[in-house]
N, CA, C and O atoms as CSV, one atom per row, in Angstrom:
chain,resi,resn,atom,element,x,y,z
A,1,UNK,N,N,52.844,308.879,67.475
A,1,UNK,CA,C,52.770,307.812,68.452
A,1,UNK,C,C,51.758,308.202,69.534
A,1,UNK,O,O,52.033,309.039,70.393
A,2,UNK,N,N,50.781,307.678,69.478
A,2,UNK,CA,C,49.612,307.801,70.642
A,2,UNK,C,C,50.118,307.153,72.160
A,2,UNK,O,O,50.640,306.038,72.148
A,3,UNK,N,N,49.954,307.856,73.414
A,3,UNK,CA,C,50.244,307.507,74.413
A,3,UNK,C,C,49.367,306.675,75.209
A,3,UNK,O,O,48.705,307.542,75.778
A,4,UNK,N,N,48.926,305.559,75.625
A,4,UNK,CA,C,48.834,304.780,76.270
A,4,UNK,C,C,48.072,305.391,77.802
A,4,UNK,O,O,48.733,306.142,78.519
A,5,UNK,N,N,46.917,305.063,78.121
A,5,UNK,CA,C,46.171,305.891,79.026
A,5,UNK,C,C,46.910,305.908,80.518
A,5,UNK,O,O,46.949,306.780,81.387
A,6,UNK,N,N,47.523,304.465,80.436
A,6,UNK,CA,C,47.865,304.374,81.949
A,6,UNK,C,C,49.465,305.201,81.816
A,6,UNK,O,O,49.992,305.579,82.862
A,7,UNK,N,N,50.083,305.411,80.635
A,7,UNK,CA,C,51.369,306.347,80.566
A,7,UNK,C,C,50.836,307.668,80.848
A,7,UNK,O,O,51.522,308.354,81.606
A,8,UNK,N,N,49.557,308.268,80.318
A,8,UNK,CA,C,49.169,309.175,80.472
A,8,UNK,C,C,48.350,309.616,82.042
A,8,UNK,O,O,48.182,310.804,82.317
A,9,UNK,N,N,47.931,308.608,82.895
A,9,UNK,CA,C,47.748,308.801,83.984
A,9,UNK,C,C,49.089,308.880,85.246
A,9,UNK,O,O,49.224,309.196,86.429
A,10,UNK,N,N,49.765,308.457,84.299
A,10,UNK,CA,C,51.244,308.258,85.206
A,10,UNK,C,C,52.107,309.501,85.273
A,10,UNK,O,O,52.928,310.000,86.042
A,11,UNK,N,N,51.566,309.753,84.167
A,11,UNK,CA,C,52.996,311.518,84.003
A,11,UNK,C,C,52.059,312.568,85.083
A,11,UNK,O,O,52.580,313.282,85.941
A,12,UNK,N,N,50.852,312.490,84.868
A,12,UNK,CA,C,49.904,313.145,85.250
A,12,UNK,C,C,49.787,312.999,86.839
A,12,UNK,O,O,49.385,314.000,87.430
A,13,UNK,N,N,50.169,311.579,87.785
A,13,UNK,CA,C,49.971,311.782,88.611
A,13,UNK,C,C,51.523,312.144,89.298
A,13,UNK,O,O,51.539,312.398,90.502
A,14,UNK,N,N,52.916,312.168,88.471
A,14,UNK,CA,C,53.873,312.317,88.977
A,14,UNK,C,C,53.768,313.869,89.031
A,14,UNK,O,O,54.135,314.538,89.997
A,15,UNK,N,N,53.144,314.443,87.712
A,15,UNK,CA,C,53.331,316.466,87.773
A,15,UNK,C,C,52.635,316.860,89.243
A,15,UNK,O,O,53.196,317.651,90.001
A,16,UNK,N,N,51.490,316.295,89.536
A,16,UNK,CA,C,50.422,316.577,90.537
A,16,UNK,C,C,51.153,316.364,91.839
A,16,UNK,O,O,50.763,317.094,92.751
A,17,UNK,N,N,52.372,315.313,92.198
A,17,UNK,CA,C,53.032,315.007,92.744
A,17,UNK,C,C,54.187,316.164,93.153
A,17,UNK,O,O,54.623,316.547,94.239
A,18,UNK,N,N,54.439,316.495,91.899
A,18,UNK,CA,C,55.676,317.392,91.897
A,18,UNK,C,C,54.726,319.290,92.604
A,18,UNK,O,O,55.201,320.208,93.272
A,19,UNK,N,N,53.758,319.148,92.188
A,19,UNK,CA,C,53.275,320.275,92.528
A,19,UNK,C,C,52.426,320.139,93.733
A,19,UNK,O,O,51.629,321.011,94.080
A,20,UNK,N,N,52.572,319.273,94.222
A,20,UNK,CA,C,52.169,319.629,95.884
A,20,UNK,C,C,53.422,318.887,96.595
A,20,UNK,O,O,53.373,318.345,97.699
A,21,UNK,N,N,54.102,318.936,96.086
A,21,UNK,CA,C,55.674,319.170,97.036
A,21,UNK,C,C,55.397,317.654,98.239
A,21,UNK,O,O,54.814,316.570,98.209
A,22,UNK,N,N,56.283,318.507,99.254
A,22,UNK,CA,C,55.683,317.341,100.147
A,22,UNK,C,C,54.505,317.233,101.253
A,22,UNK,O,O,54.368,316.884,102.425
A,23,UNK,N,N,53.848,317.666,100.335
A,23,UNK,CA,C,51.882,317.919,101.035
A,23,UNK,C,C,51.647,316.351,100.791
A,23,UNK,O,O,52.130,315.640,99.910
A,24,UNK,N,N,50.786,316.028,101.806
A,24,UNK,CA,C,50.102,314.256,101.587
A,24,UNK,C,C,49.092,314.721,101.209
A,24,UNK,O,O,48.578,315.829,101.367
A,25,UNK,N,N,48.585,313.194,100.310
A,25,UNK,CA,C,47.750,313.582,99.024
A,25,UNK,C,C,46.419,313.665,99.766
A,25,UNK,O,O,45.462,314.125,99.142
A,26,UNK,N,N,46.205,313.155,101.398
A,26,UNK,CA,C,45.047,313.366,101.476
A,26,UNK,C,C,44.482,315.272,102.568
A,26,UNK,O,O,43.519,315.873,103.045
A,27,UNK,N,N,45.889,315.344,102.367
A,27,UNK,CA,C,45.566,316.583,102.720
A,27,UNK,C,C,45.358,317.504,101.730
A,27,UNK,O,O,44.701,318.528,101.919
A,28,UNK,N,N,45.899,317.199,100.628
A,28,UNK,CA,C,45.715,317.796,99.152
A,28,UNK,C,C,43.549,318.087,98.831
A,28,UNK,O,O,42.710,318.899,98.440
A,29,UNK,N,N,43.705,316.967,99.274
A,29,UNK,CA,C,42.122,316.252,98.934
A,29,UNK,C,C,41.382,317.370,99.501
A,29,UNK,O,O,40.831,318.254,98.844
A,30,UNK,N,N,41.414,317.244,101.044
A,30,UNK,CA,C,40.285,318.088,102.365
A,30,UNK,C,C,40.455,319.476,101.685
A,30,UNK,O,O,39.503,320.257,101.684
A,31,UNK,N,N,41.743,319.832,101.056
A,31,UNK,CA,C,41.616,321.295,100.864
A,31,UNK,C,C,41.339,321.884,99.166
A,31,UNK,O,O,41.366,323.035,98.729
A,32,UNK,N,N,41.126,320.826,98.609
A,32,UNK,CA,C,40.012,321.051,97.379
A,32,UNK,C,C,38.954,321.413,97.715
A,32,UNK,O,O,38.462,322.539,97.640
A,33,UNK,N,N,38.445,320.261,98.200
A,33,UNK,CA,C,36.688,320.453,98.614
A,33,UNK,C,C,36.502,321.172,99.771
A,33,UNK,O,O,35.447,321.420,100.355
A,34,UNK,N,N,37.768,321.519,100.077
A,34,UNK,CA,C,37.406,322.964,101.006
A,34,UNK,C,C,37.280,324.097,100.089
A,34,UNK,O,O,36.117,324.480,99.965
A,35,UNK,N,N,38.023,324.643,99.514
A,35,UNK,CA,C,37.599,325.370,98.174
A,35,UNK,C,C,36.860,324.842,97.333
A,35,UNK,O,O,37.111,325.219,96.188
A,36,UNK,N,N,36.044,324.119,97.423
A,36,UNK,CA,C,35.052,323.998,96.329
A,36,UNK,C,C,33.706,324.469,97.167
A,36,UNK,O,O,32.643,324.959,96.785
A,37,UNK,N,N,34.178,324.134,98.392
A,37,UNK,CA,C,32.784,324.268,99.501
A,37,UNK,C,C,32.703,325.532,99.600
A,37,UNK,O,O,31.549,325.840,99.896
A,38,UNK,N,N,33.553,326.653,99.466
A,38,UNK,CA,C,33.148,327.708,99.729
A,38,UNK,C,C,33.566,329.087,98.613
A,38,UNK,O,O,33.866,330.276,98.713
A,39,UNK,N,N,33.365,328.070,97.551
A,39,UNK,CA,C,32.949,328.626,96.205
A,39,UNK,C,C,31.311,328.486,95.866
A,39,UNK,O,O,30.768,329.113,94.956
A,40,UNK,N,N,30.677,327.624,96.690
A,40,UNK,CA,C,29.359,327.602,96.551
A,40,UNK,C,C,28.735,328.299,97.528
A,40,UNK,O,O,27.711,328.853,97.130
A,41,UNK,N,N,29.047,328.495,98.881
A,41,UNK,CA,C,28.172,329.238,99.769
A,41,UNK,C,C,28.595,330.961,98.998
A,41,UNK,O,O,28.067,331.981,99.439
């Protein structure tokens, strides 16, 4: 049984959910591209 993209974006955004606890997602965000920013300098 093949899963359905938007089932598959859904589990995906609940795990991502579950693993930043109760961090807001846009603070999640600033501190990616904070580590991404200073993986390049």
């Amino acid at each position: 049984m093949a899963l359905k993209k938007s089932e598959l974006y859904s589990s995906l955004w609940s795990s991502c959910d579950e693993l930043r606890g109760g961090m807001d997602a846009e603070i999640a965000t600033l501190e990616t591209k904070l580590e991404k920013y200073k993986q390049i300098k």
